[in-house]
N, C-alpha and C positions, 0 to 999 in steps of 0.2 A: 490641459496639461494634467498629467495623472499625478496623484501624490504616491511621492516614495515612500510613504510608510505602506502604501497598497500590499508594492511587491516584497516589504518585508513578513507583512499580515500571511500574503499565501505563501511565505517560505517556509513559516513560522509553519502552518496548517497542514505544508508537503512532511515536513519533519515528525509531526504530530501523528499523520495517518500512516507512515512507515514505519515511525516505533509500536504503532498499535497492532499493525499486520505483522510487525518481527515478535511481537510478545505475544499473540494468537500462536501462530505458527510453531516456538517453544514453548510453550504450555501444551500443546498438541503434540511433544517430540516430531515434530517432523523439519527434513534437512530442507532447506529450499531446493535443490533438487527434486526432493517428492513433490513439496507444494508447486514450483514450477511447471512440472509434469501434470500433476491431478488440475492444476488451473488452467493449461494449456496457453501458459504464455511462455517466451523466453525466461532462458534463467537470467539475464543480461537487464531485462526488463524487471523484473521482481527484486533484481540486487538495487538497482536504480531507484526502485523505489520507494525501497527500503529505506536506503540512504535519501530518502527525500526530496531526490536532484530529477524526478520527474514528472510529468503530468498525465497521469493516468486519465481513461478514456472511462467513463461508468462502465464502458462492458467489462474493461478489465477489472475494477473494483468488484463488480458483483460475481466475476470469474472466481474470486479469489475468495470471497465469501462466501461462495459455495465450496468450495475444495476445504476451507477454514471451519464448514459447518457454525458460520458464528452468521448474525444477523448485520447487512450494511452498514445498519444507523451506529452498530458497534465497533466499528472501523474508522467512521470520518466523523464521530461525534464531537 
């Protein structure tokens, strides 16, 4: 049986790495439009994730931290 505080731990950690990719992204002025575009994911996808309600795949983290010019381990630290 899994423990329910698991799926609070990665809720907590979904929430954590989307404030950190939305506060890159404004420190950079760019709209999520631009970062969507330069990351080549959905914008549908990047608002998602933003908002911490999804689970990104590493390509698309590292997609993103490439477009971001910032370093992975500064995204999901």
């Amino acid at each position: 049986m899994l423990d329910p505080s698991a799926d609070d731990w990665l809720q907590e950690r979904r929430h954590a790495i989307g404030d950190r990719i939305r506060t890159e992204r404004i420190h950079r002025n760019l709209t999520q439009e631009r970062l969507h575009l330069a990351a080549g994911i959905s914008r549908w996808s990047l608002q998602e994730l933003e908002a911490g309600r999804s689970n990104p795949t590493l390509d698309t983290l590292l997609r993103i931290a490439r477009a971001l010019d910032t370093p992975l381990a500064d995204l999901v630290r």
